[in-house]
C-alpha positions as CSV (number, residue, x, y, z in Angstrom):
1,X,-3.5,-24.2,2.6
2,X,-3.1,-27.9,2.1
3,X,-2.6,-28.5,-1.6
4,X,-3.0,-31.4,-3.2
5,X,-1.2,-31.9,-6.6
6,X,-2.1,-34.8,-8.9
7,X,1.3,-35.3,-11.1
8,X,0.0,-37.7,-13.8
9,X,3.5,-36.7,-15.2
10,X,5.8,-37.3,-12.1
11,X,8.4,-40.5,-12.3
12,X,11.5,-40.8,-10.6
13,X,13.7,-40.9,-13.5
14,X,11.9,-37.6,-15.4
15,X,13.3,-34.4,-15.9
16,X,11.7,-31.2,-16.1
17,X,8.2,-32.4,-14.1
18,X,10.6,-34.1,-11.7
19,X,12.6,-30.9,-11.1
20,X,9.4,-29.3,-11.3
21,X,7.8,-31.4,-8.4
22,X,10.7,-31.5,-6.2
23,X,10.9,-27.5,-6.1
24,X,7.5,-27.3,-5.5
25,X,7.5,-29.5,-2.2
26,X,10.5,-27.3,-1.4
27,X,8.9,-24.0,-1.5
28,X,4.9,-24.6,-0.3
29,X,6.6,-25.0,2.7
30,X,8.6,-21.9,2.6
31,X,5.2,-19.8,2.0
32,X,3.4,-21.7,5.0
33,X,1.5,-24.2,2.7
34,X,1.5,-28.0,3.4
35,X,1.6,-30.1,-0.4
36,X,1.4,-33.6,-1.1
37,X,1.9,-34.7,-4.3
38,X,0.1,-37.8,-5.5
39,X,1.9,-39.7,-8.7
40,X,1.5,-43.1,-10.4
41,X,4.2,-45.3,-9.1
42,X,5.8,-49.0,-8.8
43,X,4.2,-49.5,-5.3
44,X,1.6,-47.7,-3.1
45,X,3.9,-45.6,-1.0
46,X,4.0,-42.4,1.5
47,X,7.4,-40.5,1.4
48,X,7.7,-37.4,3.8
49,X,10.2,-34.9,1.6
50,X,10.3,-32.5,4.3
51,X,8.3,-30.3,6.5
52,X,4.9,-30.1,5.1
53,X,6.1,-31.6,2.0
54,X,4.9,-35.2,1.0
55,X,5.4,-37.6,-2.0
56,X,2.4,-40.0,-2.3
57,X,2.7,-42.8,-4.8
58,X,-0.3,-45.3,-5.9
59,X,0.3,-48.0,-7.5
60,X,-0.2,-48.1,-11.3
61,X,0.7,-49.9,-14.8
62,X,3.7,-48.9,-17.1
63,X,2.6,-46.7,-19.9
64,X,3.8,-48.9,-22.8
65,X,5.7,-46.4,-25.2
66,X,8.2,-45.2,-22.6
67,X,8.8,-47.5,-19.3
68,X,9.7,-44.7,-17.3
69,X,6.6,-43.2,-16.8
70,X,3.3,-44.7,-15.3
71,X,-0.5,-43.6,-15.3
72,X,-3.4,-43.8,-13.3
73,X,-5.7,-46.3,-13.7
74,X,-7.7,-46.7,-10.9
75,X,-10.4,-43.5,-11.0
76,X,-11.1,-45.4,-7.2
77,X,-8.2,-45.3,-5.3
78,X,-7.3,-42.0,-6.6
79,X,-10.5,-40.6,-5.0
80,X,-10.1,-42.4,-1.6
81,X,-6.6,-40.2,-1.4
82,X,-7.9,-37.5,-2.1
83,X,-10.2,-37.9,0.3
84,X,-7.6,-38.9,3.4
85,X,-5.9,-36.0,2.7
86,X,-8.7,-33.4,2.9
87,X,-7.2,-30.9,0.4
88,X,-7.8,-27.1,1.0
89,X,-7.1,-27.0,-2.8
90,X,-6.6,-29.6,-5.7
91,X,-4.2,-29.4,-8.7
92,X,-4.0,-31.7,-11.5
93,X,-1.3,-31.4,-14.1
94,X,-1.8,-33.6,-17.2
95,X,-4.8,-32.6,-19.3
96,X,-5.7,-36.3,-19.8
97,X,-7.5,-39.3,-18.1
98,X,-6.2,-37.8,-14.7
99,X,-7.7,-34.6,-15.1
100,X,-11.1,-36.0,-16.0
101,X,-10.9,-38.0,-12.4
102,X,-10.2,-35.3,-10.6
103,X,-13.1,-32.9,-11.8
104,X,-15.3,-36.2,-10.8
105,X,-14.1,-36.5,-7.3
106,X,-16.8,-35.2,-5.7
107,X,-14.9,-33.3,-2.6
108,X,-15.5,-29.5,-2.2
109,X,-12.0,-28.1,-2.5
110,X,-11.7,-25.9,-5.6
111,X,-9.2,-27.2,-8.2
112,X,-6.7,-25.8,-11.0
113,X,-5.9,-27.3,-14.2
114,X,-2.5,-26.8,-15.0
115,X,-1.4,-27.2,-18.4
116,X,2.1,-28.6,-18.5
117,X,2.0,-30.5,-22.0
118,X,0.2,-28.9,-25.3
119,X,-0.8,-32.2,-26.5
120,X,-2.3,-30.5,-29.8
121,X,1.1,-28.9,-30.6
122,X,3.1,-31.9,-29.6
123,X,1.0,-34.3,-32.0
124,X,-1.3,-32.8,-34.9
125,X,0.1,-29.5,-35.2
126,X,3.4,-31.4,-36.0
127,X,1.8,-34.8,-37.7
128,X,-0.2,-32.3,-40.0
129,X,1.3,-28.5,-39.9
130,X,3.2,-29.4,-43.2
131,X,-0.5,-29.8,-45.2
132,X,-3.1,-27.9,-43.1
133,X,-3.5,-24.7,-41.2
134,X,-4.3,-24.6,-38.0
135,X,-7.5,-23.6,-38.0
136,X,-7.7,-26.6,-40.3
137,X,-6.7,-29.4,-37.4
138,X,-8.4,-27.9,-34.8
139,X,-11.4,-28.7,-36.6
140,X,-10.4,-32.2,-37.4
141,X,-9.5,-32.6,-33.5
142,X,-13.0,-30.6,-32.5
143,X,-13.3,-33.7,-30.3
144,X,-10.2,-32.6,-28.0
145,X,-10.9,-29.3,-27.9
146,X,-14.3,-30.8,-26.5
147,X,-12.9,-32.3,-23.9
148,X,-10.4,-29.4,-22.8
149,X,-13.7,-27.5,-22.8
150,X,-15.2,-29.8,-20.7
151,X,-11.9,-29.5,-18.5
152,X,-12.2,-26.1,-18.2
153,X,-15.6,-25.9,-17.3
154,X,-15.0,-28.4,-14.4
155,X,-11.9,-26.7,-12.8
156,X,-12.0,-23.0,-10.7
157,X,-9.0,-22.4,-13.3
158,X,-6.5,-23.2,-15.9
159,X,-2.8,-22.4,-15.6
160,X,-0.5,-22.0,-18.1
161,X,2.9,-21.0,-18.4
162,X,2.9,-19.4,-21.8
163,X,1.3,-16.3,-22.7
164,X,0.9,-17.9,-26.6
165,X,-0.9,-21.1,-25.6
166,X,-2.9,-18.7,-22.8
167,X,-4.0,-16.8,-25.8
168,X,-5.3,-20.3,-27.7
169,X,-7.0,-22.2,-25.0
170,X,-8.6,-18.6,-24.2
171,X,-9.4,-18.2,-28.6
172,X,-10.7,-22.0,-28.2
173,X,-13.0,-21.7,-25.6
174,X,-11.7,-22.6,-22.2
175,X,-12.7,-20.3,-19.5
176,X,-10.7,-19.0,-16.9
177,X,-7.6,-19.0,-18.3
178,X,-4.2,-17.3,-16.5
179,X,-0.6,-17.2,-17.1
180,X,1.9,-17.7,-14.1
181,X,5.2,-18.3,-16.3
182,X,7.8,-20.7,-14.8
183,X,11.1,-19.8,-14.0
184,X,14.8,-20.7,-13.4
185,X,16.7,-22.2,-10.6
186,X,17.7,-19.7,-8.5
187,X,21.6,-19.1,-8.1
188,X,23.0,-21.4,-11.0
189,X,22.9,-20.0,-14.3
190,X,24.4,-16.6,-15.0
191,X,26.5,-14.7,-17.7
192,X,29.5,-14.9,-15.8
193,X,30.1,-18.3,-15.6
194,X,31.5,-18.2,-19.1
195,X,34.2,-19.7,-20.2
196,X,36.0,-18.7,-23.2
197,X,38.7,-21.0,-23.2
198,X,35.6,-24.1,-22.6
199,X,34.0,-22.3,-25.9
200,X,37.3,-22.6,-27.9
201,X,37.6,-26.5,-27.1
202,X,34.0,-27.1,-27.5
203,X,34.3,-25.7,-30.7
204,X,37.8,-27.5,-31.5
205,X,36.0,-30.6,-31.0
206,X,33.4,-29.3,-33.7
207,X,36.4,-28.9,-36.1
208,X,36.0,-25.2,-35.6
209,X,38.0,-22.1,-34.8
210,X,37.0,-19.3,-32.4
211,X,35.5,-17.6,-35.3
212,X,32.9,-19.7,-35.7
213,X,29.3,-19.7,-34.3
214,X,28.7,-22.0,-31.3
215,X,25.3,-23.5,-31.2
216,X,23.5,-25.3,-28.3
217,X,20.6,-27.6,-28.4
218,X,19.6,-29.2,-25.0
219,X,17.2,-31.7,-24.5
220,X,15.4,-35.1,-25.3
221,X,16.1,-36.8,-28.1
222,X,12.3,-37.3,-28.9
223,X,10.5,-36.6,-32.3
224,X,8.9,-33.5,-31.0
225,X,12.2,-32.1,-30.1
226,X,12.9,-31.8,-34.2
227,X,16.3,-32.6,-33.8
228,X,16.3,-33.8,-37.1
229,X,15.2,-30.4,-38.5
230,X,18.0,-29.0,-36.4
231,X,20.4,-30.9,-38.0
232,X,20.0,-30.2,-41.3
233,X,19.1,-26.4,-40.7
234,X,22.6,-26.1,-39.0
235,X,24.7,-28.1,-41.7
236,X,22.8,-26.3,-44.5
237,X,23.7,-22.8,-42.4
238,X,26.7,-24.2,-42.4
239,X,27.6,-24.0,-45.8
240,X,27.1,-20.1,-45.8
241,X,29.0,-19.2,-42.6
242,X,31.3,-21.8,-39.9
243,X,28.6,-22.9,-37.6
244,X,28.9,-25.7,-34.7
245,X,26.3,-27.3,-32.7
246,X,26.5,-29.3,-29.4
247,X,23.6,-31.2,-28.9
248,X,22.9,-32.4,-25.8
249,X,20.6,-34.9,-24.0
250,X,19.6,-38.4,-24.2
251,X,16.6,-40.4,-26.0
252,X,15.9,-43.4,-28.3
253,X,16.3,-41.2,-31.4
254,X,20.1,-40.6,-30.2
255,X,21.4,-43.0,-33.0
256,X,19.0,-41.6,-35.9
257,X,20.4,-38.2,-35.0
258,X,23.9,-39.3,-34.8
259,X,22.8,-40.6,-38.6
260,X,21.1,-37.9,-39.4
261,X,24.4,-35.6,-39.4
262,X,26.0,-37.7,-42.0
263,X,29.4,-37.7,-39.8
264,X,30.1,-34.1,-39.8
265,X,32.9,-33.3,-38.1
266,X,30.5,-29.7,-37.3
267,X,27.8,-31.3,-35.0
268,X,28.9,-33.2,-31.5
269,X,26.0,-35.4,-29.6
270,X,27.8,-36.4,-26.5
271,X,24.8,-37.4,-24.5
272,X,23.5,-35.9,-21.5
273,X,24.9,-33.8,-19.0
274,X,23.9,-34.8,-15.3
275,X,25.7,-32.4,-14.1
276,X,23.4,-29.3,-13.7
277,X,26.9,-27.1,-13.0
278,X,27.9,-28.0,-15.9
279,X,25.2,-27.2,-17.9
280,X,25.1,-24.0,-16.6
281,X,29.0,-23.3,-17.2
282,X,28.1,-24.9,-20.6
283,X,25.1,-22.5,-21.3
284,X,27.1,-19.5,-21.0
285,X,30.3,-20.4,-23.1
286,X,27.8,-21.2,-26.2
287,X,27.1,-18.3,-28.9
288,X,23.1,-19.1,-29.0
289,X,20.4,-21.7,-28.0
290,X,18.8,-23.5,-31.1
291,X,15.3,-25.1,-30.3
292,X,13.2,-27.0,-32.7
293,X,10.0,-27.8,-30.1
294,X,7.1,-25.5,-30.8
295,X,4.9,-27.5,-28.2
296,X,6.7,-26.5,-25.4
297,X,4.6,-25.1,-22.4
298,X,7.2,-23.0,-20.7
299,X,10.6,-24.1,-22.5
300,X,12.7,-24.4,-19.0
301,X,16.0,-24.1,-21.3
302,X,15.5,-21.2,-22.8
303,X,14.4,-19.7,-19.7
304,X,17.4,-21.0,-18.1
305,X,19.3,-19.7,-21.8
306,X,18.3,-16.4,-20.9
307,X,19.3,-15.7,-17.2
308,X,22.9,-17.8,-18.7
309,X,22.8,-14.3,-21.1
310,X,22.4,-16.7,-24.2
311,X,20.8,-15.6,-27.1
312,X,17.6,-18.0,-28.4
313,X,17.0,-19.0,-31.7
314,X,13.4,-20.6,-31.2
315,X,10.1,-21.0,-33.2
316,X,7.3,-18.7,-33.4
317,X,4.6,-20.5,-31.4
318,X,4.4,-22.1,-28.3
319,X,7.0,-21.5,-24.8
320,X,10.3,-21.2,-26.0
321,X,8.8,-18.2,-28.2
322,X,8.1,-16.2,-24.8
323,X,12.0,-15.5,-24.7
324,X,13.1,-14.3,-28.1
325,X,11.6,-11.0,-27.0
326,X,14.8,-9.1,-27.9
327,X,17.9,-9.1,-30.1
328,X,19.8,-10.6,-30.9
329,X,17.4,-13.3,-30.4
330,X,15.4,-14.5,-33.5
331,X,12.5,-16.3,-33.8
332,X,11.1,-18.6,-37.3
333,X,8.4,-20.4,-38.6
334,X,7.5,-22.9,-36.6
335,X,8.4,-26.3,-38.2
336,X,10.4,-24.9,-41.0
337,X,13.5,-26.5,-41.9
338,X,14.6,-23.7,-44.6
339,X,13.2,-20.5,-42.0
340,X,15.7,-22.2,-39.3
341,X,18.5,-22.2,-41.3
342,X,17.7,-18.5,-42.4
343,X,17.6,-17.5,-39.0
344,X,20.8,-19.6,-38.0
345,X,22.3,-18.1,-40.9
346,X,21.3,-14.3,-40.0
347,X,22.4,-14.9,-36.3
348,X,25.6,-16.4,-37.3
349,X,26.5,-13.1,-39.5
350,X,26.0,-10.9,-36.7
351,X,26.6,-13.0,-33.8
352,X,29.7,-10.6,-32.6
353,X,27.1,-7.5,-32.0
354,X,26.3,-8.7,-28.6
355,X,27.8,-11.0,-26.1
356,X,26.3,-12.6,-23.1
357,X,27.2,-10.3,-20.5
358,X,25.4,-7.7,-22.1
359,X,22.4,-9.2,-22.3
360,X,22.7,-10.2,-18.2
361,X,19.3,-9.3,-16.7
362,X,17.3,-10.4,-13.0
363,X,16.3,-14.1,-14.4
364,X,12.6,-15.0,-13.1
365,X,13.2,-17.6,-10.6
366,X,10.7,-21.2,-9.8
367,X,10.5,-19.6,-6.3
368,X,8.2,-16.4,-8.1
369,X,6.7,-18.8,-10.0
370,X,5.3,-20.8,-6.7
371,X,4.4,-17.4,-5.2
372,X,2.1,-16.5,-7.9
373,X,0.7,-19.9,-8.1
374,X,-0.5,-20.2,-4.5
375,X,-1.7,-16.4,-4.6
376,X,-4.1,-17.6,-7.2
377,X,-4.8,-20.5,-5.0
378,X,-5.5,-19.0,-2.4
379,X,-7.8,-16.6,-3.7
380,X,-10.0,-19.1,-4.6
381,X,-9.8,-20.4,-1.2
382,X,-9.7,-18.9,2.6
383,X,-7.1,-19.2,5.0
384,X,-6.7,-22.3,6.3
385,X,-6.3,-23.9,9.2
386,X,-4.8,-26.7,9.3
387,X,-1.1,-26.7,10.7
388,X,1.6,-27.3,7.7
C-alpha cells in the first residue's frame, strides 16, 4: 500500500511523535508498504528518508504557545498533496483541525484516525477533576465529544493505543474503535543493563544510601506531566521511609519544579538525557517509575519501564495504567496528591520483594506495533499495486 500519514504533531525538535514517525518510515518499508508523511513545517519541502520512505513538509505558521511545533493552516494545499500522492490509505494523527481536513478531502482512499493525544484528559479532566466527576465534564464539553463523533463517523477507523481510552471513545460514542498498543524500541532496554554501583551514586547524589528507594520520573516538564504533584507526594513519602527521585527531562516548568522541591537534598532534576543508552542503563539501575500524566495515550516510558524490568507507579486512567498490570507495580487515583504518596509509601516498604530481573519479560516492540497497524490497513484496502 501507499500510506499517507498526516502528522499534525511531527516537528523536528519533538520527541515521542518524532521517534514515533521516524520508526514508522523505517518499517512500512520493511513490510513492503511505501509511506510518506506529510507535517507542518518552516518551508515546503520533499525529503526521501529511505526506500519507500518520504518526509513531506508544507509550509505553515508557528503555533504560538510552544515555537517548536507548527499547524496546518491551509485546508488547500493540504488536499492538492494528498492528491499528488494518490494514497492507497490515509492516516491522520491529531484529533484537531487536521483531522477535520482530511475527512473533507474528497479522494477515495479509506482513512484511520489515530488518537495520539486525549485532549479531554490532558485539559478538563485535569482543569476540573478536583470539583466534578467525569460524567460531569463530559457533559460540559458535549461540544467535543460532538466533534470526535463527527470524527469518527467520517473515518473507516479510530486507533488507539490504550485499551482505557478505547473503552471511553467506544462508552462516548465513536464507532469503530480498535486498540493496536505501541511498543518499545527493539534491542535497548533490558533488565540487565543494571547497574548497581550507577544506583548507589545516583542515590548518593540524592543524599541517600543504598537502602533507600530510587525513584524515576522521565519526561516533559509540562503542567500535564504533574510534576508538581510528584514532588510533593515523594517528599511527603519521604518523611515515612528514605525515598529519592531523579527527575528527568526538559520544559519551561524546569525552574518552578526545581522551586517546587524546596532544595531537598532527596530530589535531583538534572535535565534531559539525549542519550537514549543512557536512559536505558538509567531505567534499569532505578527501584520504580513514578508518573503523574493520566492523559497519556500509550505512555512510551512506562512501556519502555517495563521491558528495562522496572516497576511502575502510575495513575489509574489513561496509558501509563496499561502497565501496572502486575506487582509490584501499583496504580492510584488519578490526580491525587495524598493516593501518590500512599502508593510511593507502600512500594517503598516492600520494594526489596522483587527486583528487576525478575520481572524480565519479551517487551512488545514498535516493529509489532507497525505490523498490526498496516494489517488493519490493509484490510480496509486491497493489495496494491503500486511499486514501494
Amino acid at each position: 500500500m501507499r500510506i499517507v500519514d498526516v502528522s499534525a504533531f511531527y516537528t523536528p525538535r519533538g520527541g515521542g511523535v518524532r521517534a514515533y514517525v521516524d520508526r514508522k518510515l523505517a518499517a512500512a518499508a520493511a513490510l513492503g508498504h511505501e509511506i510518506i508523511v506529510l507535517a507542518p513545517g518552516k518551508t515546503d519541502a520533499i525529503v526521501q528518508r529511505g526506500r519507500g520512505a518520504v518526509l513531506e513538509t508544507l509550509a505553515s505558521p508557528s503555533f504560538p504557545l510552544d515555537q517548536r511545533y507548527r499547524y496546518f493552516d491551509d485546508e488547500k494545499a493540504l488536499h492538492r498533496a494528498l492528491d499528488r500522492w494518490r494514497p492507497d490509505f490515509v492516516e491522520a494523527s491529531s484529533p484537531w483541525s487536521s483531522a477535520s481536513m482530511v475527512a473533507r478531502w474528497d479522494g477515495a482512499a479509506p482513512r484511520a484516525l489515530v488518537m495520539h493525544s486525549d485532549p479531554l484528559s490532558a485539559y478538563p479532566y485535569r482543569w476540573f477533576g478536583p470539583v466534578a466527576s467525569i460524567q460531569t465534564i463530559d457533559r460540559g464539553f458535549d461540544f467535543f465529544w460532538r466533534h470526535l463523533r463527527r470524527l469518527g463517523q467520517a473515518y473507516d477507523l479510530v486507533v488507539s493505543a490504550s485499551g482505557e481510552l478505547s473503552v471511553r471513545l467506544s462508552s462516548g460514542g465513536m464507532p469503530g474503535v480498535i486498540t493496536i498498543p505501541m511498543g518499545v524500541e527493539p534491542g535497548l532496554f533490558s533488565p540487565g543493563l543494571r547497574d548497581t554501583e550507577y544506583r548507589a551514586e545516583l542515590l548518593a547524589e540524592c543524599g541517600l544510601d543504598p537502602s533507600a528507594t530510587l525513584l524515576l520520573g522521565i519526561g516533559r516538564h509540562a503542567p500535564e506531566k504533574r510534576w508538581g504533584m510528584v514532588i510533593d507526594a515523594v517528599l511527603s513519602a519521604g518523611t515515612r521511609s528514605p525515598v529519592g527521585l531523579v527527575l528527568v527531562g526538559e520544559g519551561r516548568l524546569r525552574r518552578r519544579l526545581i522551586a517546587r522541591s524546596g532544595g531537598s537534598p532527596h530530589i535531583r532534576i538534572p535535565g534531559a538525557l539525549g542519550d537514549r543508552a543512557a536512559l536505558a542503563r538509567l531505567m534499569a539501575s532505578g527501584d520504580a517509575l513514578v508518573h503523574g500524566c493520566e492523559a497519556e495515550t500509550f505512555c512510551m516510558v512506562a512501556a519502555e519501564a517495563r521491558a528495562s524490568g522496572l516497576p511502575v507507579i502510575v495513575p489509574d486512567r489513561g496509558g501509563a495504567a496499561d502497565h501496572a498490570d502486575r506487582s509490584p507495580s501499583r496504580r492510584y487515583r488519578a490526580g491525587d496528591a495524598q493516593a501518590l504518596r500512599d502508593a510511593i509509601s507502600a512500594f517503598a516498604e516492600g520494594h526489596g520483594a522483587a527486583t528487576p530481573s525478575s520481572l524480565n519479560e519479551a517487551p512488545r516492540t514498535m516493529d509489532r506495533h507497525f505490523q498490526e497497524l498496516f494489517q488493519a490497513y490493509a484490510g480496509l484496502h486491497p493489495p496494491a499495486c503500486r511499486a514501494a
